[in-house]
N, C-alpha and C positions, 0 to 999 in steps of 0.2 A: 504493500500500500504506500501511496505517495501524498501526499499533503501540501497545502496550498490557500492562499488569498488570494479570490477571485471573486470577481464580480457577476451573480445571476443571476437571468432574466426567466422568468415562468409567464407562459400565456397557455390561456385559451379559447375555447368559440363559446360568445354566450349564446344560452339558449341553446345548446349541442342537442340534448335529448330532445328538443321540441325537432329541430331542423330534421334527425336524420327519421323521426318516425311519420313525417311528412314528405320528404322528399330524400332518401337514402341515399341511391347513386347519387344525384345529383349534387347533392352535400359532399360526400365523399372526394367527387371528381371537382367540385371547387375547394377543396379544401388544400389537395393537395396540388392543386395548382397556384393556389397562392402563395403557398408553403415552395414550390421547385420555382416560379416566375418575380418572388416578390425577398419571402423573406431570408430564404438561403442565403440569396446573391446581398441581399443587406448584412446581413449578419458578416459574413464572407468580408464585406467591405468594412466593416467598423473589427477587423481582426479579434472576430468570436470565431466561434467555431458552434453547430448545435449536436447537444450531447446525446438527447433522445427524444424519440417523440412518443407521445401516451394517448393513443384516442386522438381526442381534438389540443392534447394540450402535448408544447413544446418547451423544452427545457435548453435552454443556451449559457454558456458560461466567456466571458470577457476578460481579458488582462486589465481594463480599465473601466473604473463607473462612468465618465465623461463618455466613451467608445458606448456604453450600452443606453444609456439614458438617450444619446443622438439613433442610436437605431432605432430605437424604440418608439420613438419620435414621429421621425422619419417613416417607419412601416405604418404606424396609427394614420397619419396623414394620406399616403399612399391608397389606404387601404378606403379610405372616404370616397378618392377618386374612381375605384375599382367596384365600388359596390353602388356608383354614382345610375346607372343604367337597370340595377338588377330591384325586385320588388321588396316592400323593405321587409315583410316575412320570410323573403327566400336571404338574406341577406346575412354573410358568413364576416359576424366583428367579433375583433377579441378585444383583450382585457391583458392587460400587460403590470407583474409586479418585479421589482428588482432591489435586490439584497447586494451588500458585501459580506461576504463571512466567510472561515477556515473552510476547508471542502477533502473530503476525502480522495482519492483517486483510484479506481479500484480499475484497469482497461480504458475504454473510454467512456465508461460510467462514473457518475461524482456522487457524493451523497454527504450527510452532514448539519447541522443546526441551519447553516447556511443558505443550504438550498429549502428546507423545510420552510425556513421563514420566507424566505424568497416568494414560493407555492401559495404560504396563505395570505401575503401582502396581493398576491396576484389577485383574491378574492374579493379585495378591499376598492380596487382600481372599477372607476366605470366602464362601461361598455364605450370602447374606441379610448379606452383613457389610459395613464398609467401613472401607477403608483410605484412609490419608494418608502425606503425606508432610510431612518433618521440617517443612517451613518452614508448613503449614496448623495443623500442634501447635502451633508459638509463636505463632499470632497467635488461638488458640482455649482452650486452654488454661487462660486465665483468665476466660475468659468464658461457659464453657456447662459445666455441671453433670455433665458424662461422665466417663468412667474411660478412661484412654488407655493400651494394653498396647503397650512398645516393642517389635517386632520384627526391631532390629538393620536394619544395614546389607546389603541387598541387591543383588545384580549381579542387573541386569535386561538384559533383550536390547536393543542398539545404542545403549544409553548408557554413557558411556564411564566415570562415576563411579558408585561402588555411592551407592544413595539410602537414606537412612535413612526409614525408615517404620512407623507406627503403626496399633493396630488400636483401632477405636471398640469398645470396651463399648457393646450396644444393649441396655440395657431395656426395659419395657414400655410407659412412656408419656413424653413429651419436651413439654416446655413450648413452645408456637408464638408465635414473635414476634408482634405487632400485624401484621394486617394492611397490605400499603399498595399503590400502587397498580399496574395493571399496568404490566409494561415494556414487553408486543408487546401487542395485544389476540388475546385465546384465540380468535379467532375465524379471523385469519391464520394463527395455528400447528395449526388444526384443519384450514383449507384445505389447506396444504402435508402436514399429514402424510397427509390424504387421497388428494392425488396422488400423494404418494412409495408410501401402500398400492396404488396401484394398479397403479405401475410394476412394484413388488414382485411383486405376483399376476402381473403380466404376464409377467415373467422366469422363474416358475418355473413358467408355463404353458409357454412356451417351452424352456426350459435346464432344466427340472428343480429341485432344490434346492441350484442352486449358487450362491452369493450373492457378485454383486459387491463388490470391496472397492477402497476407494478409495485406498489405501495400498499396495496390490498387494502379493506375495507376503510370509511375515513372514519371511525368507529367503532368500538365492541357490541357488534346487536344484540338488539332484542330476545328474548328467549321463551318461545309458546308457553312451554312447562312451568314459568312466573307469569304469567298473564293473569291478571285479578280477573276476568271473563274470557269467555270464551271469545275469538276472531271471527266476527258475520262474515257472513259467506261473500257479498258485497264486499268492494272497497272501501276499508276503514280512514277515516283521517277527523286528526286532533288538531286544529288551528292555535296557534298560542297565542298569546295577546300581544299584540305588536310593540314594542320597543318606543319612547317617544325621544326620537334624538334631537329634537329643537332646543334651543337653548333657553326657550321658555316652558319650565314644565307645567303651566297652565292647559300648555298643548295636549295634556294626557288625553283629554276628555278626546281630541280628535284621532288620536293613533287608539286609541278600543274602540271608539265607532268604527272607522275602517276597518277593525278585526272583526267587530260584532256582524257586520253587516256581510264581508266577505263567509259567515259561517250560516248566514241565514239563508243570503243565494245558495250555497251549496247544500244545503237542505233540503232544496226545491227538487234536487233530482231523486227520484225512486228509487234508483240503483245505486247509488254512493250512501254509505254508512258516516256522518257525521256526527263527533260529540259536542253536546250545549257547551255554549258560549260561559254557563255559569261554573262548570267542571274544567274547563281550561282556562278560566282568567282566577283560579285558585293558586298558579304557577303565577302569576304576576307579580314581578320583582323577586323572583326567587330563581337564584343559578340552579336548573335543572338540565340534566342530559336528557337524551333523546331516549336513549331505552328505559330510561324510570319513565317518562312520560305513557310510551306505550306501553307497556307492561300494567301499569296504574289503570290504563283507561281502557285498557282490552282494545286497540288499535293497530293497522301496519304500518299507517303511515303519517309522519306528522309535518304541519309547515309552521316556520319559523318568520319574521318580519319585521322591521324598524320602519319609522319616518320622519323626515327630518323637513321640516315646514320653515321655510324662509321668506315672507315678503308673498310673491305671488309664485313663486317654485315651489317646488316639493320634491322632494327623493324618495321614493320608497325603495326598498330591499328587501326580495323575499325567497326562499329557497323550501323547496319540497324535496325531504327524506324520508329513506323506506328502513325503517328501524326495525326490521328482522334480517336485510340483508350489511346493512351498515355503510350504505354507500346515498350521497346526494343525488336526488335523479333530476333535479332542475334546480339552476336556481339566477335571478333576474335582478336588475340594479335600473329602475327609471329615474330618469333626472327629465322630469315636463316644468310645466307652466302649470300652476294650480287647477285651472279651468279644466284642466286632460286629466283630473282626478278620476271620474266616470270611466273614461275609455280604459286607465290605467285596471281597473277595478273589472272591467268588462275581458281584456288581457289576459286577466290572472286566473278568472273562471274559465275560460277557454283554453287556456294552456293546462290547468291543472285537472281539468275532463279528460281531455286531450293525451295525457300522459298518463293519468292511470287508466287508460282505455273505457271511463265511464259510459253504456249504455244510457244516454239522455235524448229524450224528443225533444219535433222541434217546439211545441208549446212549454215544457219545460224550459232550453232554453231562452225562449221569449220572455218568459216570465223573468229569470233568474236574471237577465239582463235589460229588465225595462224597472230605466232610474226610475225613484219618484219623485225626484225635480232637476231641474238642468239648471236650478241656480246654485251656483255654490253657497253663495251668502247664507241663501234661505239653510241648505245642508245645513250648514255649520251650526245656524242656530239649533235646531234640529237638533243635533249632535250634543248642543252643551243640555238641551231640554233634557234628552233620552240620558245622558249622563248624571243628572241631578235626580231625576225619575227613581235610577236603581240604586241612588245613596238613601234614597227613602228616607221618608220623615217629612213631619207638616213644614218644618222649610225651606226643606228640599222642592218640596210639593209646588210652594209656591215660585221658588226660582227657575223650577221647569216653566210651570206656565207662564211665565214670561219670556224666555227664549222661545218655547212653541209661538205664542204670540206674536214674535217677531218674524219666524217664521214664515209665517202668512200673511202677514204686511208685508214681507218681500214676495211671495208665491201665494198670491190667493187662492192656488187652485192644488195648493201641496196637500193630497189627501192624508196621507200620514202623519203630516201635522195636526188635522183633526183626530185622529185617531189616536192618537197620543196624548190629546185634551182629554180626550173621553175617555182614558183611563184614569187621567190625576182627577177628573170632576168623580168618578165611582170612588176613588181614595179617599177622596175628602168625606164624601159620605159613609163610609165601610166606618171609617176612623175616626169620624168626628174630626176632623181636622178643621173646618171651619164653624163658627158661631152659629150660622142658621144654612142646615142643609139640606132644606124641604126643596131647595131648586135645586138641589146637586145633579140626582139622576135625569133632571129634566135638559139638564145643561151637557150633562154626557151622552145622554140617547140625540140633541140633535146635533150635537159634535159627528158622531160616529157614524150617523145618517148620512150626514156631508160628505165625511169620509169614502163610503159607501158609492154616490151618487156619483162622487169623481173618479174616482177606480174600483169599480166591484170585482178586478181580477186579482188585487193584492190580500194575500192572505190573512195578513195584517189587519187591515181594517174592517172583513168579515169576524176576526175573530175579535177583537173590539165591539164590534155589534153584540156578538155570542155574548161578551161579558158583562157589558151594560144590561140586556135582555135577563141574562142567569141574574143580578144583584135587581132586577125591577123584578123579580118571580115570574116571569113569562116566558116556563118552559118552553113552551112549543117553538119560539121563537128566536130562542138560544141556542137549542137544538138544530134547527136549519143552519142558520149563521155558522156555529162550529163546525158544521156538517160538511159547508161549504171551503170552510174555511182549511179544513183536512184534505179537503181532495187537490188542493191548490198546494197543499206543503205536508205530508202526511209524520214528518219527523222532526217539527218542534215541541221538544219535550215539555215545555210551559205550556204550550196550547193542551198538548195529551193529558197532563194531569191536571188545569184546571178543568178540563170538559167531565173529569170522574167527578167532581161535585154534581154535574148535570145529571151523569148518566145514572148515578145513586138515589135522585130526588125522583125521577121516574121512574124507577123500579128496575133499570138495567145493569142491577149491580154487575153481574157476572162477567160482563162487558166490561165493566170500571175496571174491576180490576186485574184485567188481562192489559187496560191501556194504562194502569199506575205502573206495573211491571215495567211496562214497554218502554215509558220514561223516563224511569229509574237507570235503565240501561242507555240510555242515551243522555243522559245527566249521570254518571256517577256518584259526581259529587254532590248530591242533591240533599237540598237544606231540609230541616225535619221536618215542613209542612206534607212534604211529600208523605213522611212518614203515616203522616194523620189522616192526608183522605185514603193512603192506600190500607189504614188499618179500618177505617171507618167502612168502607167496601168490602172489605173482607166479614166486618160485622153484618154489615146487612144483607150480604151472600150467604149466610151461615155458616160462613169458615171460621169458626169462634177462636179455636187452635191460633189455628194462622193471625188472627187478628188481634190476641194476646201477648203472642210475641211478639208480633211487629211494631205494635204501640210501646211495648216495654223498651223500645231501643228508643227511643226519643230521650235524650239525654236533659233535655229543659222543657218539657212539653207546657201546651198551655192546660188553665183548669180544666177546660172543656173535655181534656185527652181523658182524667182522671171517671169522667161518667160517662162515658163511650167502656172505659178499660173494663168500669164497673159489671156492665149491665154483660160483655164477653165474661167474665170471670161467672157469673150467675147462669149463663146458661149452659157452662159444663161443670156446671156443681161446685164450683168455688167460691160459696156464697161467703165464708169468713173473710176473706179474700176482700173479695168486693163488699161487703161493710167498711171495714179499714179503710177504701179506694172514696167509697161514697162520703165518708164522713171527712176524709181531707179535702174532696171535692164542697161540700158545703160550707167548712171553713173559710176557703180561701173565696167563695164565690162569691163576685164581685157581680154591677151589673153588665158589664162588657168583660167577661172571660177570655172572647174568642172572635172579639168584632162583631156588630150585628151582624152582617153578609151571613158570616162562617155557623153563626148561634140559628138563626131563622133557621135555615138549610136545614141543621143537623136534628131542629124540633121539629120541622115539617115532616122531614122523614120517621123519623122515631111514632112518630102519631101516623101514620100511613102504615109502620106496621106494625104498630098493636092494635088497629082496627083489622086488620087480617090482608 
């Protein structure tokens, strides 16, 4: 082994897995044409040499950081011009990082901290960009005529120190060193990259487009035999709460809407298995790996995300892993104009269908991709409304309904913003939140009507109706609306388990509690109300067993839990039992135990069946 300081460059194609399972050869045959017409003869000329290729990604090493940082430059630029004609989904850009560091030398193979950092600074670099690391800025800095934007210290994956790194300003054109002479002659590195093309075609003649990596998994996977559930048979995936890299963290509230929302489109489809929004932003601000993630959520695959909001820009970063195999299958860096939010959001559903081979229609995706407003502003409000909504509480209550409100002073015709009144105006009433709430439900049923009138295809605001209708007693009418509202989105777990209050007050327990199961499992993490309608179902199904036990896991239950537990324990002969249950129940019994909504509901019922 031989040892050495050298300077290297890692690239790749972004978007690799979307491109080649759209258009294979064709990928392929530009790829390595770029690679034998473009970057070779660059490299060649800035006296590198490239050490191997991986897939789509190319590994180069340099006697000098100045020599790599102008190549690198230089081919980014190039590569603008070359892709100037081609469409911009078919369109082959990479992503360029470069390191200085010690390097092993083992043949003409290198390996090392070196180049590891190198690899995952590469991930850091935008699409057509490139990225460095701290120690490439101090020895370039002074000597080439570029703009270097710091982009702080980042924790990269299985290095142990965050690395500081910077991002080149690329321009239009870059001054090229003198000529000198080759290092390899282009002649050998055309040989070799010929037969490495060929192996390549050979492999995915054989195996498909699954591309050997030499570095083997970018992670330890997942492992079935730890899965807290069982793996639907369906494509699994765990969304995580996106990252808010603005340097205002007011911003939060806008990077979990963006998460929230990208988990409710993907909902919409039948075929793809996703977990609630309320089980994955449990992980929020918590350093979690990828296979605790799935393993926890009985998932295969999970996506990761950051956004970084400037002025009227935005970056988003988002990357899709399959954590049973321990390899990234996609992963994406936009830098638009805030207004391309939409489209950006429409992108990421389409490619992440696209790549786990989701069976979706086209009214599915209709659905999944029809904004409810094309105002940002209006979003935004939106966004901070639905934000204060699920911090809950009467002043929460009220700082939602004023961003909703604003809402629609910017989008009069934003139906989800009505739909989002008419649940704060049922809270106010459930919870007494306001002084006089004889007009509460009067003021949500014609919120939600609105809602309604302007989109009756959003699931959302059918199930809105559902809930205002369920808290005014007009079964029948809740019922439809839910009804409607399932066939539009049939794996929202909050829709599934408030609809078993409905389905129990009609008499359909058995049904309730086949759909509490259902979104238990699609909520994991599911807070202990769950507990209580699906123990409450179980009572009124005559699964008394079942519905003992189940109530007995609510670790803070309300009083209400304790006369429901009662009247289970009495009908399989635990009457001392349920004395004990009853008489801590009348202690604590207050006149709001359990919210009117939740108390109504559970007397109505109770009296429906001791009349038989």
């Amino acid at each position: 082994m031989d040892r050495r300081l050298a300077a290297i460059l890692a690239a790749d194609v972004v978007g690799y897995a979307r491109l080649i399972s759209f258009d294979e050869s064709g990928t392929l045959a530009a790829l390595m044409a770029h690679i034998q017409e473009l970057i070779e003869p660059k490299i060649t000329e800035h006296k590198g040499r490239i050490v191997k290729l991986m897939g789509d990604g190319i590994l180069a090493e340099f006697p000098s950081a100045v020599e790599a940082v102008l190549c690198a430059v230089q081919i980014q630029q190039s590569m603008v011009m070359r892709n100037r004609e081609v469409p911009d989904d078919l369109r082959v850009i990479f992503r360029v990082g470069i390191n200085i560091g010690d390097i092993v030398v083992e043949g003409e193979d290198i390996y090392g901290d070196g180049v590891n950092v190198a690899s995952r600074i590469e991930g850091l670099a935008d699409p057509g960009g490139v990225c460095v690391a701290r120690n490439v800025f101090s020895q370039v800095n002074n000597k080439l005529n570029f703009t270097f934007d710091y982009l702080g210290e980042k924790a990269v994956k299985n290095i142990e120190e965050p690395v500081a790194t910077y991002r080149v300003v690329i321009g239009e054109t870059t001054e090229a060193p003198p000529k000198t002479p080759a290092r390899e002659p282009p002649g050998r590195i055309r040989w070799r990259l010929a037969l490495i093309s060929a192996v390549v075609v050979l492999a995915v003649v054989i195996g498909g487009a699954v591309w050997w990596q030499a570095q083997g998994p970018d992670f330890s996977p997942a492992r079935i035999d730890r899965m807290a559930y069982d793996l639907p048979d369906e494509p699994s995936l765990a969304v995580l709460p996106f990252s808010n890299l603005s340097n205002d963290p007011e911003q939060q509230y806008f990077a979990d809407g963006i998460a929230n929302d990208l988990i409710t489109d993907l909902s919409k489809f039948k075929s793809l298995f996703v977990i609630s929004a309320n089980s994955t932003f449990s992980y929020k601000g918590k350093a979690v790996k990828v296979q605790q993630v799935a393993e926890e959520l009985g998932v295969r695959y999970v996506l990761e995300g950051s956004i970084q909001r400037t002025g009227d820009t935005i970056r988003i970063n988002v990357q899709l892993i399959d954590a049973l195999s321990g390899y990234h299958l996609w992963a994406e860096r936009y830098d638009r104009k805030a207004e391309d939010l939409f489209a950006i959001q429409s992108e990421i559903l389409k490619t992440i269908a696209g790549t786990l081979q989701v069976k979706v229609t086209n009214a599915e995706f209709e659905r999944a991709l029809n904004r409810p407003t094309e105002n940002l502003s209006a979003y935004d409000y939106y966004q901070r409304g639905f934000y204060h909504y699920l911090a809950w509480g009467k002043e929460n209550n009220g700082k939602a309904r004023r961003s909703l409100e604003k809402a629609i002073e910017l989008d009069p015709d934003y139906a989800r913003a009505y739909a989002q009144l008419g649940f704060l105006y049922a809270s106010d009433w459930r919870y007494e939140w306001v002084e006089d709430t004889s007009e509460s439900l009067d003021l949500a049923l014609s919120n939600v009507r609105k809602a309604v009138a302007l989109n009756p295809n959003d699931y959302w605001n059918l199930w809105a109706l559902g809930h205002v209708h369920l808290a005014r007693g007009e079964s029948d009418q809740a019922l439809s609306a839910y009804s409607q509202a399932l066939l539009l989105n049939p794996n929202d777990p909050r829709l599934l388990m408030e609809m078993v209050e409905l389905l129990v007050s009609i008499g359909d327990a058995g049904r309730a509690v086949a759909q509490a199961q259902e979104a238990m499992r699609y909520n994991p993490f599911y807070p202990e109300w769950y507990l209580w309608n699906l123990g409450w179902a179980q009572y009124m199904a005559g699964q008394h067993d079942e519905a003992i036990a189940t109530l007995q896991k609510m670790v803070n239950p309300p009083n209400g839990v304790r006369r429901t537990l009662a009247a289970a324990l009495v009908q399989v002969g635990r009457v001392d039992e349920a004395r004990v249950m009853i008489a801590a129940y009348m202690k604590k019994r207050t006149g709001s135990d359990c919210g009117r909504y939740q108390e109504a509901q559970i007397q109505a019922s109770s009296l429906r069946r001791q009349m038989g």
